[in-house]
C-alpha positions in Angstrom: 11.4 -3.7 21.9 12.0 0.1 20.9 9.6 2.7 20.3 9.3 6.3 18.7 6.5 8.7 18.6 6.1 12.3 17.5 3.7 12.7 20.4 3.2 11.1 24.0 1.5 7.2 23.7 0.1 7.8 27.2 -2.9 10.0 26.4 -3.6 10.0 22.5 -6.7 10.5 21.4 -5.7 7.9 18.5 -2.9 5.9 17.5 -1.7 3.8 14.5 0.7 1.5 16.0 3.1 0.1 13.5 5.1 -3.2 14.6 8.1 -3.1 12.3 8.8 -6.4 13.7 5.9 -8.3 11.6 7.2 -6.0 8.3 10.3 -7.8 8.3 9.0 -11.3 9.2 6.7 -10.5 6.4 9.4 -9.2 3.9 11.5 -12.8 4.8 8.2 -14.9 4.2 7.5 -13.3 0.5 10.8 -13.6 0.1 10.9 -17.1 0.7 7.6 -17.2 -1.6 10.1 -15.2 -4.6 11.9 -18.0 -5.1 15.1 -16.2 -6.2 13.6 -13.2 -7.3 14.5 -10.2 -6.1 12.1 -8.5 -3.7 11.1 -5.0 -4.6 9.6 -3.4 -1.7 6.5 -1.0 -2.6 5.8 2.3 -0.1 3.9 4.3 -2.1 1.1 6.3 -0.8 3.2 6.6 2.3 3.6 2.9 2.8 0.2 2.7 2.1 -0.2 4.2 5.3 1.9 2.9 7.5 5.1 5.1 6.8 7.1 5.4 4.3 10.5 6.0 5.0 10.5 3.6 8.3 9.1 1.2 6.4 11.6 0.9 3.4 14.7 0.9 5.7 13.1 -2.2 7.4 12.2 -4.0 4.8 15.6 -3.2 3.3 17.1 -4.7 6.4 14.9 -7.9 6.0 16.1 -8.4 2.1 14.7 -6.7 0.0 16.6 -4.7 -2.7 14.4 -2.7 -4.5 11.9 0.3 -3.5 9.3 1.3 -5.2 6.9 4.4 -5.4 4.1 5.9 -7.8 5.5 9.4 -8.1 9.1 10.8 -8.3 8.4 13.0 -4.9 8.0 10.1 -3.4 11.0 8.6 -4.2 13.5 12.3 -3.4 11.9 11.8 0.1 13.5 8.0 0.2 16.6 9.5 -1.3 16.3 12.4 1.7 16.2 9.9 4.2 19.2 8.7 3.1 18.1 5.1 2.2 20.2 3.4 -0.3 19.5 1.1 -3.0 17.6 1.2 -6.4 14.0 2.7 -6.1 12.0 2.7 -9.2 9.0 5.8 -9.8 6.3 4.6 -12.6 3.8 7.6 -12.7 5.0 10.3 -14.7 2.9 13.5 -16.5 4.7 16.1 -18.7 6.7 18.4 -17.4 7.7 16.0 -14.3 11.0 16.1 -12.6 13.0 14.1 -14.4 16.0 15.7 -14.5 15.7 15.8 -10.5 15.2 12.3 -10.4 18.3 11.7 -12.4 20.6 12.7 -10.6 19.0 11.1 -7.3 19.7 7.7 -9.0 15.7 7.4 -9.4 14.9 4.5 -12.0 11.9 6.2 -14.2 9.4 4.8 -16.3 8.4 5.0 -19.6 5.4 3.9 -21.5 5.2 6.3 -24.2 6.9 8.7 -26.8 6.5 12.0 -24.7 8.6 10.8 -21.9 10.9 8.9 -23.8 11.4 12.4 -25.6 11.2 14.2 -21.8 13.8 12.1 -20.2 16.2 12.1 -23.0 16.3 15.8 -22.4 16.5 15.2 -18.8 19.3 13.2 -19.2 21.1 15.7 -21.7 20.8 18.3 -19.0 22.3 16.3 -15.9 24.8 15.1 -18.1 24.4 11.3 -17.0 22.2 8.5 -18.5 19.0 7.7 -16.8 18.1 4.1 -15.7 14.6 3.1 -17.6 12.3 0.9 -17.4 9.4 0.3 -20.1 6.3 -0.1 -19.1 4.5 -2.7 -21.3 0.4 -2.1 -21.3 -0.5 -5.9 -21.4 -3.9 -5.8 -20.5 -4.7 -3.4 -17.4 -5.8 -0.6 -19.5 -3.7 2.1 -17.5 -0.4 3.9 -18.2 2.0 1.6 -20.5 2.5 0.9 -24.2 0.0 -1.0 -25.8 1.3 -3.9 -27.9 2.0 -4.0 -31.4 3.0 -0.8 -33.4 3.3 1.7 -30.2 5.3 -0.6 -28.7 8.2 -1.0 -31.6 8.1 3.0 -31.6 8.9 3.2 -28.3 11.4 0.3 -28.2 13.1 2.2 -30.8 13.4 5.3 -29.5 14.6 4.3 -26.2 17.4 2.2 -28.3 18.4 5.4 -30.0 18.3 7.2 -26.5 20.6 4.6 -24.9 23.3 4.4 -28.1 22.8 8.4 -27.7 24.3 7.6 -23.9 20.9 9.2 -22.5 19.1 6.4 -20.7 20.3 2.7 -20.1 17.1 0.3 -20.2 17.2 -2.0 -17.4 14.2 -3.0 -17.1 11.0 -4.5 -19.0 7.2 -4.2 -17.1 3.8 -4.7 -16.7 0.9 -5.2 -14.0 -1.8 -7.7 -13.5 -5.5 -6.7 -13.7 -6.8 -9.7 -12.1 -4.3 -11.9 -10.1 -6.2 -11.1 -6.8 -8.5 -13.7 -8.5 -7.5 -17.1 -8.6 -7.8 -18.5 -12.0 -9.2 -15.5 -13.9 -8.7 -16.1 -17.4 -6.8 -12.7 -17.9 -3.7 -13.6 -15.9 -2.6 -16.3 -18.2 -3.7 -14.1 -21.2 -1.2 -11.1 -19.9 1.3 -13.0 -19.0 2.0 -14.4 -22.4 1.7 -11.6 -23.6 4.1 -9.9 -21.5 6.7 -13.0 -22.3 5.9 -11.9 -26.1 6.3 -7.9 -25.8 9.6 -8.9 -23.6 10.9 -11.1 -26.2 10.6 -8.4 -29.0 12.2 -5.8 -26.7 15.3 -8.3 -26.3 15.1 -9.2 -30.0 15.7 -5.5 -31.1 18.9 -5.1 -28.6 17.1 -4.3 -24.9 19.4 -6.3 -22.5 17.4 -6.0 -19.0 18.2 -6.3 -15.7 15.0 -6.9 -14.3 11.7 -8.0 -16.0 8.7 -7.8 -13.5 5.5 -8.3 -13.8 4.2 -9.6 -10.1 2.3 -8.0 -7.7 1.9 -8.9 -4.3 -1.1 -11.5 -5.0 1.0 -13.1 -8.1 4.1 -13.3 -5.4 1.9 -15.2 -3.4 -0.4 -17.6 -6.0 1.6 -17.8 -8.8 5.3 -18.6 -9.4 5.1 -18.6 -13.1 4.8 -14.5 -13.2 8.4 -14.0 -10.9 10.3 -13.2 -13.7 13.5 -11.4 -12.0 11.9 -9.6 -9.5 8.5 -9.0 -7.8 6.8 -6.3 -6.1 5.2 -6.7 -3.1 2.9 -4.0 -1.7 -0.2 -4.8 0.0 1.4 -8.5 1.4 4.4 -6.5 3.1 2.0 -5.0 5.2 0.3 -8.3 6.4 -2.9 -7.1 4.5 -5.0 -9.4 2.2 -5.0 -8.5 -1.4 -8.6 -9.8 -1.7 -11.1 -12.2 0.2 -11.1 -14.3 -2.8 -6.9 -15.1 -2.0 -7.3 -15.8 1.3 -6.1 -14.2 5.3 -2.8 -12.8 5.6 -2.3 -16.0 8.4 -3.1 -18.4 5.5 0.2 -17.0 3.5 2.7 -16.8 7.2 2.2 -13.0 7.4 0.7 -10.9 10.1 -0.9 -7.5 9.7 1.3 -4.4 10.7 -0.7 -1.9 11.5 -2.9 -1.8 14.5 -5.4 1.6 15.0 -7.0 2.4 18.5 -8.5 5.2 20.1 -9.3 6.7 23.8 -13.1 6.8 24.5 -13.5 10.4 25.3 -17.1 9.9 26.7 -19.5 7.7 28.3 -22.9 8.6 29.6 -26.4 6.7 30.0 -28.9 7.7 27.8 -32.8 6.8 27.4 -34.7 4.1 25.3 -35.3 6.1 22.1 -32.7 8.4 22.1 -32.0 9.4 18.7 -28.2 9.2 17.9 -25.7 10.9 15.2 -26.7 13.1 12.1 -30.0 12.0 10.9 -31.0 9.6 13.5 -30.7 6.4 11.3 -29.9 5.2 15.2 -32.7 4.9 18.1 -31.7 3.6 21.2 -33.4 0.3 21.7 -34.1 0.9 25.7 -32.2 2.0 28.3 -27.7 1.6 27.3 -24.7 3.4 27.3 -23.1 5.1 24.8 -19.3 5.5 24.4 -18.3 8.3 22.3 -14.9 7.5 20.0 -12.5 11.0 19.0 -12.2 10.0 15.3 -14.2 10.2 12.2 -13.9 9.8 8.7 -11.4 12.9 8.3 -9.3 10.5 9.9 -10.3 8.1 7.6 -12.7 6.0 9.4 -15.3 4.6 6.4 -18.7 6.5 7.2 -20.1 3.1 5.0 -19.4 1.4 8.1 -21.9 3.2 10.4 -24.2 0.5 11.9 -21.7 -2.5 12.3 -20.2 -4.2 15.0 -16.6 -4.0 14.6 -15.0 -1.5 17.7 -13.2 -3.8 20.6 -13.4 -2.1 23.9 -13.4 -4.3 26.9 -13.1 -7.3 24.8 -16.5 -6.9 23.6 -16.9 -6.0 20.0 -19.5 -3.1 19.5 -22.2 -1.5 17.3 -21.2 1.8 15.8 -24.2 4.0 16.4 -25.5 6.1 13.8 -23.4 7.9 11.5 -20.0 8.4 11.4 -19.0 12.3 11.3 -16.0 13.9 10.6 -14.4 13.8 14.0 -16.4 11.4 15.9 -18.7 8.4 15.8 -20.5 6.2 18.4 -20.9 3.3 20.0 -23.6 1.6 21.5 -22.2 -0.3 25.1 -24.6 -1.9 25.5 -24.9 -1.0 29.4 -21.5 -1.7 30.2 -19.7 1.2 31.4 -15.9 1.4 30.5 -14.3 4.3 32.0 -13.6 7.6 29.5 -9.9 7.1 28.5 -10.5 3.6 27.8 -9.0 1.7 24.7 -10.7 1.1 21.9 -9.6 -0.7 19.2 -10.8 -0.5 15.5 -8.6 -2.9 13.8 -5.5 -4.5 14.2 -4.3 -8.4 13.7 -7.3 -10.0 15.4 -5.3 -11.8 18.2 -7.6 -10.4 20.9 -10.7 -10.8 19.0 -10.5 -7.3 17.7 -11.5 -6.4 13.8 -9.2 -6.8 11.1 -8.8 -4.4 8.5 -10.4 -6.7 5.5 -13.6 -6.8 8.8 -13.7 -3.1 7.8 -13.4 -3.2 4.2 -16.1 -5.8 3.9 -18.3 -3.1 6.4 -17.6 -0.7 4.2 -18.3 -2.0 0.5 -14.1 -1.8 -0.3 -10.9 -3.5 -0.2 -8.5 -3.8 2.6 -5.8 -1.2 0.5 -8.1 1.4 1.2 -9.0 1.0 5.1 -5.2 1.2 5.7 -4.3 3.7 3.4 -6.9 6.3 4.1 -5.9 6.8 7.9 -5.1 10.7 7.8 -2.1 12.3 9.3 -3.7 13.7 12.7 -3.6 9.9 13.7 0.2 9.7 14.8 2.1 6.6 13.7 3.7 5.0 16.5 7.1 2.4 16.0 7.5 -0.2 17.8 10.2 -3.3 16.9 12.2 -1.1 15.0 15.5 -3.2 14.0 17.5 -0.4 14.9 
């Protein structure tokens, strides 16, 4: 086993330990689930939390080919790192950095006339073609070209681009609104029409590389959207996509991230002793209170506030009141752990503690967002690093 840290492990007040261990094993299982298709291994939003740049060299080392990001700053810090491969940016706004992304051999997309028009100029200026991939709006409603007219337009201005030398088109794209629900009657609906918009792309001269359409839920549920290559995000990280899908365990992958903290405090109190902001909390009678060193600027859900979902001496417990900014509560109960004790918040359940989708059902959200929103005073620690 090897393990880094930007700070001691000894005495943190939290920690977000990261086994890049289960990231592989779970890069090899939706591998196994792409049936041929390449693997393109998403880390935006930092790895959704977890890290970016440790994160795409392991699950490069476990087979994936592809990286891929939302914004092209993301991306330059991949290329910074020194990590090798083809990583593919899809959210653009005029005025971006193409021309930057260029020449870091940064795929780009494009989903309409302004930034087939900015990266043709982009790719004047660096001298060298950029790689492109259209983005085809099939029925998510977000960025992409919507079918029909807009789409010919930009079909054939990207074909003037490439016989111009400015881009090369390898790749055709979309995204599913709804295929973290099993049998919704959209996912059939976009995937034709994706298979149509792709078709008319070919028929006018694009010659793709990759068509992709997947997400991680369509990795896992349905082989019929692989195409050439799928992305896998939320899976990578052992996370559910929805309750609706299923557990990470029911699909062979195991959660990655695993957040604790030290109880800094742990006093007696009264019967009726108010607790938190507000006092939505009395004391019942007589207990202990154990006082935890994070709130929700370090992205613990304040929604949460009254459930049982903390593990500290293999006991789960009642959050207390209100979660604050930098602290939150828990009631004990009457036990009395000493302060410095572990506490953990979520993690892959093996000892009984919480899991994240516990916390996102708490909380009135989705899984993404408990992992994702765990700020940057929690260190990451790495451990099972391949190298």
């Amino acid at each position: 086993m090897s393990e880094t840290a930007a700070v001691p492990t000894a005495a943190v007040r939290a920690r977000a330990e990261i086994d890049l261990g289960a990231l592989r094993a779970n890069v090899q299982a939706l591998r196994a689930r792409a049936q041929g298709a390449a693997v393109m291994a998403v880390v935006k939003s930092d790895a959704y939390g977890h890290g970016a740049v440790p994160c795409a060299r392991e699950a490069l080392a476990a087979g994936a080919t592809w990286l891929g990001t939302t914004t092209v700053e993301e991306a330059l810090e991949l290329r910074a790192a020194g990590l090798p491969g083809r990583i593919l940016a899809w959210l653009w706004v005029p005025g971006a950095p193409w021309q930057q992304a260029i020449e870091a051999d940064i795929d780009v997309s494009l989903g309409s006339m302004w930034d087939v028009r900015e990266v043709a100029e982009a790719a004047r200026a660096a001298g060298r073609p950029a790689r492109v991939h259209l983005k085809a709006d099939t029925g998510l409603g977000r960025n992409g070209c919507q079918p029909g007219e807009d789409w010919a337009e930009v079909v054939a201005a990207a074909l003037r681009a490439e016989a111009e030398g400015l881009v090369r088109i390898v790749g055709v794209f979309s995204h599913l609104a709804c295929a973290d629900l099993p049998g919704h009657p959209s996912i059939a609906a976009q995937l034709a029409l994706f298979r149509e918009m792709t078709a008319y792309a070919e028929q006018q001269g694009v010659r793709p590389e990759v068509r992709h359409i997947a997400n991680s839920a369509a990795t896992l549920t349905l082989p019929e959207s692989h195409f050439d290559m799928v992305r896998v995000g939320i899976a990578m990280y052992g996370v559910s996509a929805s309750a609706e899908l299923g557990t990470p365990a029911d699909f062979g992958l195991r959660p990655v991230m695993t957040l604790s903290a030290s109880l800094s405090l742990v006093k007696r109190v009264p019967g009726g002793h108010g607790v938190s902001y507000g006092h939505h909390y009395i004391t019942p009678g007589e207990t202990t209170l154990g006082l935890m060193p994070v709130g929700y600027a370090d992205g613990i859900p304040r929604p949460a506030s009254g459930s049982s979902l903390v593990l500290v001496d293999g006991k789960l417990r009642t959050i207390a009141g209100r979660v604050a900014m930098d602290m939150f509560v828990l009631d004990l109960g009457g036990d009395e752990p000493p302060a410095g004790s572990e506490a953990v918040l979520f993690g892959p359940g093996d000892r009984g503690e919480s899991t994240a989708m516990d916390w996102a059902q708490a909380a009135g959200t989705i899984s993404y967002e408990i992992v994702t929103r765990i700020g940057t005073r929690v260190p990451r620690v790495y451990r099972n690093a391949s190298v």
